[in-house]
ZAVO-551168 format. One record per atom (N, C-alpha, C, O): residue number from 1; residue in one letter; chain; atom name; y, x, z. Coordinates in steps of 0.1 Angstrom, whole numbers, plus 5000, padded with zeros to 4 digits. Layout:
N
> NUM; A; A; CA; Y; X; Z
...
This chain:
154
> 1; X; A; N; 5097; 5145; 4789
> 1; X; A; CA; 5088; 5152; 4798
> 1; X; A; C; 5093; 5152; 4812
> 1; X; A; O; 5087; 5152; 4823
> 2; X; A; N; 5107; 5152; 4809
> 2; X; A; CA; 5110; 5152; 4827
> 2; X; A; C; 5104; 5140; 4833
> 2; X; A; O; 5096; 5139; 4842
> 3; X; A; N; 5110; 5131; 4825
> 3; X; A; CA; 5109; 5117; 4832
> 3; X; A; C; 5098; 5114; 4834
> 3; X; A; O; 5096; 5109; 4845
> 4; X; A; N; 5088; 5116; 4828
> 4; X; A; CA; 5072; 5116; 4836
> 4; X; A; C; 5067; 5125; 4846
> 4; X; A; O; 5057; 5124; 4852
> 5; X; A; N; 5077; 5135; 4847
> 5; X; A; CA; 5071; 5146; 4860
> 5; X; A; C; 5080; 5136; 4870
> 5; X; A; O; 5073; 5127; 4875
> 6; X; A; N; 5089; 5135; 4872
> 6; X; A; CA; 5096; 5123; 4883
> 6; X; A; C; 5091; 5111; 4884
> 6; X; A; O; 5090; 5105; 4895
> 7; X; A; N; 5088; 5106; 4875
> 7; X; A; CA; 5077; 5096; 4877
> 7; X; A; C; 5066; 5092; 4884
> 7; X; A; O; 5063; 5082; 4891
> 8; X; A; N; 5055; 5108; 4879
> 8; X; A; CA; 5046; 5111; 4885
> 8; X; A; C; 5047; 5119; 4903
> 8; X; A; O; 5040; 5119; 4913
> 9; X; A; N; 5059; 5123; 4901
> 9; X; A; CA; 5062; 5129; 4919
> 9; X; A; C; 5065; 5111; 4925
> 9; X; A; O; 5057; 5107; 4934
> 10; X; A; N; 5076; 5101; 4920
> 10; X; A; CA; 5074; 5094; 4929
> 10; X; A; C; 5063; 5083; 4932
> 10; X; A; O; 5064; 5075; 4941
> 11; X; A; N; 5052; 5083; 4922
> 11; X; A; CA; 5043; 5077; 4924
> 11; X; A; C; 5032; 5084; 4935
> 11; X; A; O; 5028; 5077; 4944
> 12; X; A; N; 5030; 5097; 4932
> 12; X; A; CA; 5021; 5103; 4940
> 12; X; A; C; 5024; 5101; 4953
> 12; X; A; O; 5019; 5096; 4963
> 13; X; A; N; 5034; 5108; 4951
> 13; X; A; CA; 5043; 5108; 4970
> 13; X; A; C; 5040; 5095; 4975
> 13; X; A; O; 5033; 5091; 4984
> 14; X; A; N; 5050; 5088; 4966
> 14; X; A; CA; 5050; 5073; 4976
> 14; X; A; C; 5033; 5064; 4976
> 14; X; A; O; 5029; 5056; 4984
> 15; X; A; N; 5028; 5066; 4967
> 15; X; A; CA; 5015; 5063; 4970
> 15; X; A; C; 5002; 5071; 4982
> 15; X; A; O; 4994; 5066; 4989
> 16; X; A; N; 5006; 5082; 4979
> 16; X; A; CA; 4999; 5091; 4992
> 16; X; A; C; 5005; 5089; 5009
> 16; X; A; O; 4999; 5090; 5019
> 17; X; A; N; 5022; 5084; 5005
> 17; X; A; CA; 5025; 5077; 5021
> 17; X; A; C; 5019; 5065; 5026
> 17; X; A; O; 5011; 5064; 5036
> 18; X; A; N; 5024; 5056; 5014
> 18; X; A; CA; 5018; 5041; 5016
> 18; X; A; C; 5001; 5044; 5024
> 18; X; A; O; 4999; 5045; 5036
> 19; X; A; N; 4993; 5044; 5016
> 19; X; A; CA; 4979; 5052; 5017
> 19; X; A; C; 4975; 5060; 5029
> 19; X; A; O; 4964; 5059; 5035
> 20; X; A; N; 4986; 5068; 5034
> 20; X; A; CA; 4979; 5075; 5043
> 20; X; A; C; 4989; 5069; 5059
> 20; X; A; O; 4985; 5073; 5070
> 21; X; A; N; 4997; 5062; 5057
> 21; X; A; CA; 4997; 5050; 5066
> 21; X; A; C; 4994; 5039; 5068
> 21; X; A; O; 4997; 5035; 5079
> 22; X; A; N; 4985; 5031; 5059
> 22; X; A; CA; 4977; 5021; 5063
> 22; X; A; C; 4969; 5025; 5066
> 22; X; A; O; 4965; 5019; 5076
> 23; X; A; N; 4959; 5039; 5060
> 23; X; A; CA; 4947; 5039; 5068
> 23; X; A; C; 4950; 5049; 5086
> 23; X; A; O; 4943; 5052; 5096
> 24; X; A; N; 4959; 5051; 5083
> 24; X; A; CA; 4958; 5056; 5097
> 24; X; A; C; 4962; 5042; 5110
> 24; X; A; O; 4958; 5040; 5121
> 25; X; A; N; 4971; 5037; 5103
> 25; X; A; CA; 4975; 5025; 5112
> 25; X; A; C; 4963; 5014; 5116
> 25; X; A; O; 4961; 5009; 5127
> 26; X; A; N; 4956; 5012; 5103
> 26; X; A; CA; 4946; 5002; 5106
> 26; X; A; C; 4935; 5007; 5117
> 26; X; A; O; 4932; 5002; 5127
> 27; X; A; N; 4927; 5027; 5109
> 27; X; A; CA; 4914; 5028; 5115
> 27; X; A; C; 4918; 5036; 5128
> 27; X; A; O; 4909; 5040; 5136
> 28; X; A; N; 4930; 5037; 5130
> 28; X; A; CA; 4934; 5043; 5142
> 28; X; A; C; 4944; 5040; 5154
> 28; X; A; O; 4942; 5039; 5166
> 29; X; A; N; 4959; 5038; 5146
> 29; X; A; CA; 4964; 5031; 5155
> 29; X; A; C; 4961; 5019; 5162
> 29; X; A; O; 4962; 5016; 5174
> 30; X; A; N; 4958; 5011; 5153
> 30; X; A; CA; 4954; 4993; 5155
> 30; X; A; C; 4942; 4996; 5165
> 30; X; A; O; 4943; 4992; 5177
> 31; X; A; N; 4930; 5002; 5162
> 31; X; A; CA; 4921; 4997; 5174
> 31; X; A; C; 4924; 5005; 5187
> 31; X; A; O; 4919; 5002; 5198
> 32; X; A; N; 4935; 5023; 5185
> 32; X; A; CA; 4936; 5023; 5198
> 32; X; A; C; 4943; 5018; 5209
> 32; X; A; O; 4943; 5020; 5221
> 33; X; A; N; 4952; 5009; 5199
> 33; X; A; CA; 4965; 5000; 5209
> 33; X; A; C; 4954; 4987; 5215
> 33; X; A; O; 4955; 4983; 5227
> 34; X; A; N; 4945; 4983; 5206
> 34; X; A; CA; 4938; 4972; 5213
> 34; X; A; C; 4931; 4976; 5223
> 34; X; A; O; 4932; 4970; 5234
> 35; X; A; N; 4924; 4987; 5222
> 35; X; A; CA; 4916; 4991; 5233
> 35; X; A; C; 4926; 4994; 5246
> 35; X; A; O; 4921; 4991; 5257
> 36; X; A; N; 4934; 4998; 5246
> 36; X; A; CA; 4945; 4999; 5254
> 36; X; A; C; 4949; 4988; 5260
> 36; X; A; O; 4956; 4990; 5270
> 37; X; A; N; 4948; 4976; 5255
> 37; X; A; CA; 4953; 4962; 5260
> 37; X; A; C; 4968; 4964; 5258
> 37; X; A; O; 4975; 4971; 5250
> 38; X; A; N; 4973; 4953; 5269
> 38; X; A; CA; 4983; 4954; 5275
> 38; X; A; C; 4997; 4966; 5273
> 38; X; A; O; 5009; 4967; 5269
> 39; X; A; N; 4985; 4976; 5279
> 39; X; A; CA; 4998; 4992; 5281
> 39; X; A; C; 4995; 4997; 5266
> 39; X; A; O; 4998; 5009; 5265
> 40; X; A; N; 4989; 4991; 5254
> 40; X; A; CA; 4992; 4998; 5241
> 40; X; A; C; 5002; 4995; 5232
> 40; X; A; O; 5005; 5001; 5221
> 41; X; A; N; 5008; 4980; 5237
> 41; X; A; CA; 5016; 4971; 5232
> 41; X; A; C; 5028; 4976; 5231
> 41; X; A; O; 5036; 4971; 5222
> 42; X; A; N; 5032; 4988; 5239
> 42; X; A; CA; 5046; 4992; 5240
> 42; X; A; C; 5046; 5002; 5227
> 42; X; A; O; 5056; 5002; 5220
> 43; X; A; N; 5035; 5010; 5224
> 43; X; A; CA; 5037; 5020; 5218
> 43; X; A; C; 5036; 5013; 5205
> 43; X; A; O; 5041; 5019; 5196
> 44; X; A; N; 5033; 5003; 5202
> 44; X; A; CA; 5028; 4997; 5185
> 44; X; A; C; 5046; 4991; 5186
> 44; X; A; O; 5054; 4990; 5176
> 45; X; A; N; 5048; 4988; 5198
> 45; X; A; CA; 5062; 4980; 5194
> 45; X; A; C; 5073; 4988; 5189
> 45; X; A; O; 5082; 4985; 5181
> 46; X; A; N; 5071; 5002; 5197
> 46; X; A; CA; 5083; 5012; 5190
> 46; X; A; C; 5078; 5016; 5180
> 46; X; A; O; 5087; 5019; 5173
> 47; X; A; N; 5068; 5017; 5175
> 47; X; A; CA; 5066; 5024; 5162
> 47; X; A; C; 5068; 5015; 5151
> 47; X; A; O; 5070; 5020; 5140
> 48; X; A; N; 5069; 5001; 5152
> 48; X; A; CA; 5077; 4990; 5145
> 48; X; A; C; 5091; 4990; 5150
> 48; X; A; O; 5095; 4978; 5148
> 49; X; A; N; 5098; 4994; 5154
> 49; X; A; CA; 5112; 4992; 5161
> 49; X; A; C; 5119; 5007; 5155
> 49; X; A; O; 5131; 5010; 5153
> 50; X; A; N; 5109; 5014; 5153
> 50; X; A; CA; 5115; 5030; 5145
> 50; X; A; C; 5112; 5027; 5132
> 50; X; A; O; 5113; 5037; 5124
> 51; X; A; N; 5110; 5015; 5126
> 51; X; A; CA; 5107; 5007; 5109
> 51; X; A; C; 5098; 5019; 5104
> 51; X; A; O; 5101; 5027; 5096
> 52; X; A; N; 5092; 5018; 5107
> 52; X; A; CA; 5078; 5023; 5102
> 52; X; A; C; 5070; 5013; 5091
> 52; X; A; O; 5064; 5017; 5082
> 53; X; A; N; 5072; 5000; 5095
> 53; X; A; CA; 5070; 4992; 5079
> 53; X; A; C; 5082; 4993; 5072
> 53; X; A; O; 5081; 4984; 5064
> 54; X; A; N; 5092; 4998; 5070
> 54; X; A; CA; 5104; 4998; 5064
> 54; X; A; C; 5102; 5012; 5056
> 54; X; A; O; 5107; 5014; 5046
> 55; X; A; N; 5093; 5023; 5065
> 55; X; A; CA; 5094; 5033; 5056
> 55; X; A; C; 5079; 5030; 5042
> 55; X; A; O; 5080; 5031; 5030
> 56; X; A; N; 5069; 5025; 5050
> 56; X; A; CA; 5058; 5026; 5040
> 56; X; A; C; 5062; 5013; 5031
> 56; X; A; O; 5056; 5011; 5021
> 57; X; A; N; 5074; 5002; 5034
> 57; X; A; CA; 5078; 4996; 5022
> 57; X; A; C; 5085; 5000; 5009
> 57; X; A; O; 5085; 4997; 4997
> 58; X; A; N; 5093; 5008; 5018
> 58; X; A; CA; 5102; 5025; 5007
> 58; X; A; C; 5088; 5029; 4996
> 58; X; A; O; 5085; 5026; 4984
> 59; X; A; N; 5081; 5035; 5006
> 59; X; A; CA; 5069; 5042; 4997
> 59; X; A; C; 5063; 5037; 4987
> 59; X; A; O; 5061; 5043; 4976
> 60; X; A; N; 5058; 5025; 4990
> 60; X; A; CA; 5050; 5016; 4986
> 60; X; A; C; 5061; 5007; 4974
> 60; X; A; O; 5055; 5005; 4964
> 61; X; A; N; 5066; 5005; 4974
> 61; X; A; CA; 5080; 5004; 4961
> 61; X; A; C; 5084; 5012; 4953
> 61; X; A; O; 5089; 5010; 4943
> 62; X; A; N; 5081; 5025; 4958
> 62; X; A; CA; 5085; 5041; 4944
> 62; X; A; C; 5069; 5041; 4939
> 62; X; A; O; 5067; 5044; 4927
> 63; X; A; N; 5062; 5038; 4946
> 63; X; A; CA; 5045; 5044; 4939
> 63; X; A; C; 5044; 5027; 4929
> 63; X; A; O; 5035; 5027; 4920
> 64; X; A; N; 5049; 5018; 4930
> 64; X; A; CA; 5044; 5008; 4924
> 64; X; A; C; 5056; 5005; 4914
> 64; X; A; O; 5053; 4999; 4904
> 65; X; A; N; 5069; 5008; 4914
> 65; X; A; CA; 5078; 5012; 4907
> 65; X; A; C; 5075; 5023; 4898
> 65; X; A; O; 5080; 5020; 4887
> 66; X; A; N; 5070; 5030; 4897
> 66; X; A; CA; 5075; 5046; 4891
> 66; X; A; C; 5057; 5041; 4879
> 66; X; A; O; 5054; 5045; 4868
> 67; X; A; N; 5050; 5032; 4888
> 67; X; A; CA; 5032; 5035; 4884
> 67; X; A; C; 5035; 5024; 4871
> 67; X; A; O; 5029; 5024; 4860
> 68; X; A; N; 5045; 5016; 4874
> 68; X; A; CA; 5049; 5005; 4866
> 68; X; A; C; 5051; 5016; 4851
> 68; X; A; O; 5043; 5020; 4842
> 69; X; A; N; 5061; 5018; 4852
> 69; X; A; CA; 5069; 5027; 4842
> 69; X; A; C; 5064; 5033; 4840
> 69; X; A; O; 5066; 5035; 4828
> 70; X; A; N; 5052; 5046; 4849
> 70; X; A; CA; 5040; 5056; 4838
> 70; X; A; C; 5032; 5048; 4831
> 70; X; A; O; 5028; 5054; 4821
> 71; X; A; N; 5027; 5032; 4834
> 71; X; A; CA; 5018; 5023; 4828
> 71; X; A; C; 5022; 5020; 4812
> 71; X; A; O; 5015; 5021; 4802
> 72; X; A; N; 5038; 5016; 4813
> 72; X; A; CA; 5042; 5013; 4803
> 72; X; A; C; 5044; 5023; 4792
> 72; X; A; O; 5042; 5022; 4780
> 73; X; A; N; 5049; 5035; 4801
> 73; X; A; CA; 5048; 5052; 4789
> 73; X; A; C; 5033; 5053; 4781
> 73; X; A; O; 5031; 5054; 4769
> 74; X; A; N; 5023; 5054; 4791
> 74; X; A; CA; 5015; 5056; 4790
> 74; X; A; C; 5010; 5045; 4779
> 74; X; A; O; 5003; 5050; 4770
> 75; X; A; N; 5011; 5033; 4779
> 75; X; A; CA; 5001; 5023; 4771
> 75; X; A; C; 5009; 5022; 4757
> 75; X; A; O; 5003; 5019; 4747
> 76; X; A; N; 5024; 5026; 4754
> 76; X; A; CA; 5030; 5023; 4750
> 76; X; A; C; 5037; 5013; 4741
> 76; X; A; O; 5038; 5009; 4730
> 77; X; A; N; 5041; 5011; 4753
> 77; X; A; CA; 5045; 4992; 4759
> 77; X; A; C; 5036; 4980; 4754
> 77; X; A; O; 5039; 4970; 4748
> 78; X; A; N; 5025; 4985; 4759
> 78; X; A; CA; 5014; 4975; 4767
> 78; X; A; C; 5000; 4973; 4756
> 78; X; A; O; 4991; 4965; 4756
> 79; X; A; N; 5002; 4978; 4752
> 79; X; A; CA; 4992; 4979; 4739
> 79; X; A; C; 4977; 4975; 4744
> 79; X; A; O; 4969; 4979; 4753
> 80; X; A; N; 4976; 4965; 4733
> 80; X; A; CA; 4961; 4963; 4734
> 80; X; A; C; 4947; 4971; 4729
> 80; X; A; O; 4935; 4970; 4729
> 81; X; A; N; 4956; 4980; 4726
> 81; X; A; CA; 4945; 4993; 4721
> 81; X; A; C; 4941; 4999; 4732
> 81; X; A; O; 4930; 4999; 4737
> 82; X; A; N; 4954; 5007; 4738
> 82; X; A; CA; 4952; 5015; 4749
> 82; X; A; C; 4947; 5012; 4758
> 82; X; A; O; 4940; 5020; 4764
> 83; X; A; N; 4952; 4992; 4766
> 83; X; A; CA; 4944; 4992; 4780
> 83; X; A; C; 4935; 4987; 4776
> 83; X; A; O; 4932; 4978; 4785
> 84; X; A; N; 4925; 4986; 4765
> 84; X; A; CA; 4907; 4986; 4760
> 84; X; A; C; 4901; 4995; 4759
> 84; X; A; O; 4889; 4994; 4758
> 85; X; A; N; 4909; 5008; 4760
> 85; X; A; CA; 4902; 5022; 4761
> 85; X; A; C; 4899; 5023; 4773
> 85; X; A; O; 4904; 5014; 4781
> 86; X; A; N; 4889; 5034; 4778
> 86; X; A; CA; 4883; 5037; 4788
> 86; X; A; C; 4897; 5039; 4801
> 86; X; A; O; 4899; 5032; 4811
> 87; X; A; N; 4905; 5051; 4795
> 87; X; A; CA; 4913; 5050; 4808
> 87; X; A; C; 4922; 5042; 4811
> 87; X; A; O; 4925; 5042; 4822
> 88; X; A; N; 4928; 5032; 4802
> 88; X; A; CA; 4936; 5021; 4798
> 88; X; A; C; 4928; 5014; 4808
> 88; X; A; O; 4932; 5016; 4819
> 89; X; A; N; 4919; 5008; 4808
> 89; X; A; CA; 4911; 5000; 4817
> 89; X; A; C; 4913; 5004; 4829
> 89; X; A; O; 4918; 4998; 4838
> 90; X; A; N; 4905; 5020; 4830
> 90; X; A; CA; 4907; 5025; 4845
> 90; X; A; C; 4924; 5021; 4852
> 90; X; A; O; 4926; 5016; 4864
> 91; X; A; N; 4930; 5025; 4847
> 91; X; A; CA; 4952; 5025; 4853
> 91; X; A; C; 4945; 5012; 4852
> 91; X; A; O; 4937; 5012; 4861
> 92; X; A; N; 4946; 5002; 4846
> 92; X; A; CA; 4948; 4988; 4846
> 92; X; A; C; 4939; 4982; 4858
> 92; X; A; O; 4943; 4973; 4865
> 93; X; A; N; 4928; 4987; 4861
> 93; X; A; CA; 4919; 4983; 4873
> 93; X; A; C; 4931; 4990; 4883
> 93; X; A; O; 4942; 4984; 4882
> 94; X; A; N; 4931; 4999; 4891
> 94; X; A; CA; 4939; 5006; 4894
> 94; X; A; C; 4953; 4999; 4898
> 94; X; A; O; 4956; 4997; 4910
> 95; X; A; N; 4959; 4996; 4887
> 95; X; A; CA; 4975; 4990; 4890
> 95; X; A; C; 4974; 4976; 4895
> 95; X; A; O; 4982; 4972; 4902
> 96; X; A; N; 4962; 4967; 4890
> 96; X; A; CA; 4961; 4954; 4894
> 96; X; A; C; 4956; 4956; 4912
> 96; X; A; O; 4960; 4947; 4920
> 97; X; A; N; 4950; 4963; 4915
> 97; X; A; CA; 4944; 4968; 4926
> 97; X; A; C; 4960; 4972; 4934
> 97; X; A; O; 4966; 4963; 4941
> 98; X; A; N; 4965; 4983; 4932
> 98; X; A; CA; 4975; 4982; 4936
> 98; X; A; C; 4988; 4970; 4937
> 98; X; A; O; 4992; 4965; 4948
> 99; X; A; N; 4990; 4969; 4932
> 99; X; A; CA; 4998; 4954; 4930
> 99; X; A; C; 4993; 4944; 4939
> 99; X; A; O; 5001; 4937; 4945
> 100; X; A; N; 4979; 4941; 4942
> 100; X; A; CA; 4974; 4933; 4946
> 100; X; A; C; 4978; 4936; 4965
> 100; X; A; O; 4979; 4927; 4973
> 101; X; A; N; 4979; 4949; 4967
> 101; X; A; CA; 4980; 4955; 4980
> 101; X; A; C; 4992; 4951; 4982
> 101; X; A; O; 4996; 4944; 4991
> 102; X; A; N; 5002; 4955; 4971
> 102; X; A; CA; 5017; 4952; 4977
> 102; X; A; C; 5020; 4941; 4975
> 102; X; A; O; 5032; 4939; 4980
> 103; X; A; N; 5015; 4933; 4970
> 103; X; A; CA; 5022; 4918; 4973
> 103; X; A; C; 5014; 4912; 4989
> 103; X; A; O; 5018; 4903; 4997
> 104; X; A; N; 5005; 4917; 4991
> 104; X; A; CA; 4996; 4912; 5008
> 104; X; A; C; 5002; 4919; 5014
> 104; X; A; O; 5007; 4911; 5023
> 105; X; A; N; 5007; 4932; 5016
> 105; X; A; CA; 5018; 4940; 5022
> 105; X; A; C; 5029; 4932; 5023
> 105; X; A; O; 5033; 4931; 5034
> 106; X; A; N; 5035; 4927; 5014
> 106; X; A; CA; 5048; 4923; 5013
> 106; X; A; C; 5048; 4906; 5020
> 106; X; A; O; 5055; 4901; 5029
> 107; X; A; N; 5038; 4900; 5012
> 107; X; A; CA; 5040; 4883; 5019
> 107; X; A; C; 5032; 4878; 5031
> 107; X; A; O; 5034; 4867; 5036
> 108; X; A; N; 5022; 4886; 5036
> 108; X; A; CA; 5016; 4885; 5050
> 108; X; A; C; 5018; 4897; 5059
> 108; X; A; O; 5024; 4895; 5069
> 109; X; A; N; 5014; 4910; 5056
> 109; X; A; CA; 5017; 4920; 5066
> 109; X; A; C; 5027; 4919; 5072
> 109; X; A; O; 5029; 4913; 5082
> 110; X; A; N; 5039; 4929; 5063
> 110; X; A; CA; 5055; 4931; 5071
> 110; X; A; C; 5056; 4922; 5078
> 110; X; A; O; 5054; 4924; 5090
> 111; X; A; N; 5059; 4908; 5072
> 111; X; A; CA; 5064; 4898; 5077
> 111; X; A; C; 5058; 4897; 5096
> 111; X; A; O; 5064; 4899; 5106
> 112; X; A; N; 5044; 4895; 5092
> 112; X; A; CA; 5034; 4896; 5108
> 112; X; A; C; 5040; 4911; 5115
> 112; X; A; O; 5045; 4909; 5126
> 113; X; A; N; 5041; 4921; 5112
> 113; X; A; CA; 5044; 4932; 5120
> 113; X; A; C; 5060; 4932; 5128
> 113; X; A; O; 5065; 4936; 5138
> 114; X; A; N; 5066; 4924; 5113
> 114; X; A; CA; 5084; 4921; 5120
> 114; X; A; C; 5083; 4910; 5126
> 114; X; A; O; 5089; 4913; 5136
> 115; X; A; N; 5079; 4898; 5128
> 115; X; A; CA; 5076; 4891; 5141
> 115; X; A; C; 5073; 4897; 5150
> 115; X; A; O; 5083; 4897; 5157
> 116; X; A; N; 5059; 4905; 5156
> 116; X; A; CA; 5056; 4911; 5163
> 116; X; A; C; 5067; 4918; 5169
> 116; X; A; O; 5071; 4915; 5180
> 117; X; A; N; 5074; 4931; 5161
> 117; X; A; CA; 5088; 4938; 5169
> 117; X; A; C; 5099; 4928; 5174
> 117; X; A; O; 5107; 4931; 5183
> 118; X; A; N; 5098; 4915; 5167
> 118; X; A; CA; 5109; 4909; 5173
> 118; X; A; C; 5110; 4903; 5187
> 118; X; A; O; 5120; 4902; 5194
> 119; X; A; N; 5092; 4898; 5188
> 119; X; A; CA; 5090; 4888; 5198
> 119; X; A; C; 5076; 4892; 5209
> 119; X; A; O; 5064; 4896; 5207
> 120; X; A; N; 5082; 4891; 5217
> 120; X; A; CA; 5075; 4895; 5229
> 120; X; A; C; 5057; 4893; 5229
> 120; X; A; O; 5047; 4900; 5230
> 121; X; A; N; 5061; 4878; 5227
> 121; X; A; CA; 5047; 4871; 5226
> 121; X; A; C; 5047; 4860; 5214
> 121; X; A; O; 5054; 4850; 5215
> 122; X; A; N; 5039; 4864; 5206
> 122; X; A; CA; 5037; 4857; 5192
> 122; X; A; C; 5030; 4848; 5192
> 122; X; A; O; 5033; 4847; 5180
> 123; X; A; N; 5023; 4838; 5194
> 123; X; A; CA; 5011; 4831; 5189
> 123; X; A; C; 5011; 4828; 5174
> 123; X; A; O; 5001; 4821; 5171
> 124; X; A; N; 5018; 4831; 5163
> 124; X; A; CA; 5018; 4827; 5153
> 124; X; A; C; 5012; 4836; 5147
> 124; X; A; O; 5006; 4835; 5136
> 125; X; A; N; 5014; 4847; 5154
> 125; X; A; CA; 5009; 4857; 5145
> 125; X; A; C; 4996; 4866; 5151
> 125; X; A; O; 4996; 4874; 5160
> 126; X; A; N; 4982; 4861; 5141
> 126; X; A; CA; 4968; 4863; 5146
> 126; X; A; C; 4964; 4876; 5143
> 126; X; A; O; 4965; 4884; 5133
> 127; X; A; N; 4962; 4877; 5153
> 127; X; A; CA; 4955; 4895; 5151
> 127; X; A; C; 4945; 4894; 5141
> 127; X; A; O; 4947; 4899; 5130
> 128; X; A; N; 4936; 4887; 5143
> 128; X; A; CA; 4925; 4884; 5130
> 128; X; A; C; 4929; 4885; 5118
> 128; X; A; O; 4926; 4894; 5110
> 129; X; A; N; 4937; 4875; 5118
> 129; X; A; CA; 4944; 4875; 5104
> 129; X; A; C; 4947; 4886; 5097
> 129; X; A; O; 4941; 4889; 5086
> 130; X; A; N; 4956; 4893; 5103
> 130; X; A; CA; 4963; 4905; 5100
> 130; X; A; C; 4955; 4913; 5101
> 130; X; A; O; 4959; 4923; 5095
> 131; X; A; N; 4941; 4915; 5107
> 131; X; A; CA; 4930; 4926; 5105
> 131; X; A; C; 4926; 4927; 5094
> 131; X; A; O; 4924; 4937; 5087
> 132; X; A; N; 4922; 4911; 5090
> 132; X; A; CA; 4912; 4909; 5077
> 132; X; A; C; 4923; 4914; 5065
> 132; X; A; O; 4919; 4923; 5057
> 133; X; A; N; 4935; 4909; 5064
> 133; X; A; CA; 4941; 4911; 5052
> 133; X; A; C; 4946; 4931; 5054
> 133; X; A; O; 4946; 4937; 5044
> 134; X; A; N; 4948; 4937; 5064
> 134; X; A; CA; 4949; 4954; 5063
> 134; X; A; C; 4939; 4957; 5057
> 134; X; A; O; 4940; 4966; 5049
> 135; X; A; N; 4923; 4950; 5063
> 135; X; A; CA; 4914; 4958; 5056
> 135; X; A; C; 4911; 4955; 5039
> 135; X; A; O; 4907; 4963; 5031
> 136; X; A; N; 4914; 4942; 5037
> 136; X; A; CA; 4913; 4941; 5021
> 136; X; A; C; 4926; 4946; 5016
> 136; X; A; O; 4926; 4946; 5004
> 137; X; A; N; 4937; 4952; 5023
> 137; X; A; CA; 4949; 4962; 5019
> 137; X; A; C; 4942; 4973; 5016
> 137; X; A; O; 4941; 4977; 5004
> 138; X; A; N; 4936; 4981; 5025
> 138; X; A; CA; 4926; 4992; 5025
> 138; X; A; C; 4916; 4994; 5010
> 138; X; A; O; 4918; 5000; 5000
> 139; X; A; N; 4908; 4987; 5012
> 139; X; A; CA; 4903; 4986; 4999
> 139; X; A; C; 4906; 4984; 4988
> 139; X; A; O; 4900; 4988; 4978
> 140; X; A; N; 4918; 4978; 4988
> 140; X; A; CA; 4921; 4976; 4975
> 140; X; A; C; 4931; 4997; 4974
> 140; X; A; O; 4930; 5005; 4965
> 141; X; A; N; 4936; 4998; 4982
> 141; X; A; CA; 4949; 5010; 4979
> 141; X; A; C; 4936; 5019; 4975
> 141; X; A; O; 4938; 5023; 4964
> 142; X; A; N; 4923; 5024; 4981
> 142; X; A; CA; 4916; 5030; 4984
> 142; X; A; C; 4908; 5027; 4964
> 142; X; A; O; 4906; 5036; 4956
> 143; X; A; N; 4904; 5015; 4961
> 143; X; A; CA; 4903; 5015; 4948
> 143; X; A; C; 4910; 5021; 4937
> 143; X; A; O; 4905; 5027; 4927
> 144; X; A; N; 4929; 5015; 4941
> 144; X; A; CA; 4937; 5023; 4930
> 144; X; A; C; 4940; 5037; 4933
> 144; X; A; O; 4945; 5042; 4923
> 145; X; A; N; 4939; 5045; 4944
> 145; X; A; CA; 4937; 5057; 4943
> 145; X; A; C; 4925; 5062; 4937
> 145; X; A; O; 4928; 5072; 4929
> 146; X; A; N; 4913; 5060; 4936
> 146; X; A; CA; 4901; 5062; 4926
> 146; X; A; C; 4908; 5060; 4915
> 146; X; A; O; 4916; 5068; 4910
> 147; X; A; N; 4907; 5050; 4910
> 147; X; A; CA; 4917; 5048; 4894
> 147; X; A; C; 4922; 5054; 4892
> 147; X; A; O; 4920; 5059; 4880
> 148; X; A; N; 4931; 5058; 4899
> 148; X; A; CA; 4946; 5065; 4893
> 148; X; A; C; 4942; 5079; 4891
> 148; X; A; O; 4945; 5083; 4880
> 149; X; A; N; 4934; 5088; 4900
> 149; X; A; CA; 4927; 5097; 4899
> 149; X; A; C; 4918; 5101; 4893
> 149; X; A; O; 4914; 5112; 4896
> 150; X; A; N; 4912; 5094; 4883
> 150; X; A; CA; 4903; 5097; 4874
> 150; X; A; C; 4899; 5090; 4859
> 150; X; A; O; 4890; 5090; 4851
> 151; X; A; N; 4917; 5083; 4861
> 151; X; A; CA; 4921; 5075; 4847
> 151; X; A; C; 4919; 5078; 4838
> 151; X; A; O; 4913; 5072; 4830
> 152; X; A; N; 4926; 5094; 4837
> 152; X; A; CA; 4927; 5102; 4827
> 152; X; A; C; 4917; 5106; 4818
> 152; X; A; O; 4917; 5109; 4806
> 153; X; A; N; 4906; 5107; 4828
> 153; X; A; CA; 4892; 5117; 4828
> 153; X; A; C; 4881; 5109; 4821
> 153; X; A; O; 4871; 5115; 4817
> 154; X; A; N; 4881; 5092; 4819
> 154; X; A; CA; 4872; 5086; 4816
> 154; X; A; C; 4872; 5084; 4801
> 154; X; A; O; 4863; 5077; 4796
């Protein structure tokens, strides 16, 4: 019983960080540095320079870690019974949803945001690009929080 209450704290936590730093970064920071031009460049750069993707990669590693290991408690060890049941399905939509965030987090995002802190001026790295994939980051974190939240209940 312990081990599922720590489980469940570091999934929540680090999923409620992850989560409530991308959407703040994407629907708020990101377009007010754009609109800003030029003089917004400085503040996006220290807030990457204070590893601000280094912390939501912490987070985003205990919530997908910890979600791993309630999946596995929970299905008990992977059963085809359980993820055909209602909420088995739901975690499973849910964790694939998530999973799917942190690997786009991990092999296109960071990467584009640590270039950015490193290098003055990027051309490699498209703002476009990096818009489209935060917002299907968004969506997708934004699905497995639905899931995860109402797994139990279906």
């Amino acid at each position: 019983m312990v081990l599922i209450v720590v489980l469940r704290l570091f999934h929540i936590i680090g999923g409620a960080v992850w989560i409530g730093a991308v959407v703040v970064g994407v629907f708020f920071i990101e377009p007010a540095a754009d609109t800003l031009g030029p003089s917004g460049r400085p503040f996006v750069l220290e807030l990457l320079r204070r590893r601000l993707t280094d912390v939501m990669g912490v987070a985003a590693t205990s919530a997908v870690l910890a979600g791993g290991a309630l999946y596995w408690i929970d299905s008990g060890g992977v059963s085809a019974a359980w993820i055909t049941s209602s909420s088995g399905l739901t975690f499973t939509v849910g964790g694939i949803a998530g999973l799917t965030a942190y690997v786009i987090a991990a092999i296109v995002l960071k990467p584009a945001f640590d270039r950015r802190a490193t290098r003055r001026e990027d051309a490699s790295v498209s703002p476009g690009l990096v818009r489209r994939w935060s917002l299907i980051q968004v969506g997708l974190l934004v699905l497995a929080l639905a899931a995860m939240s109402v797994g139990r209940y279906v």
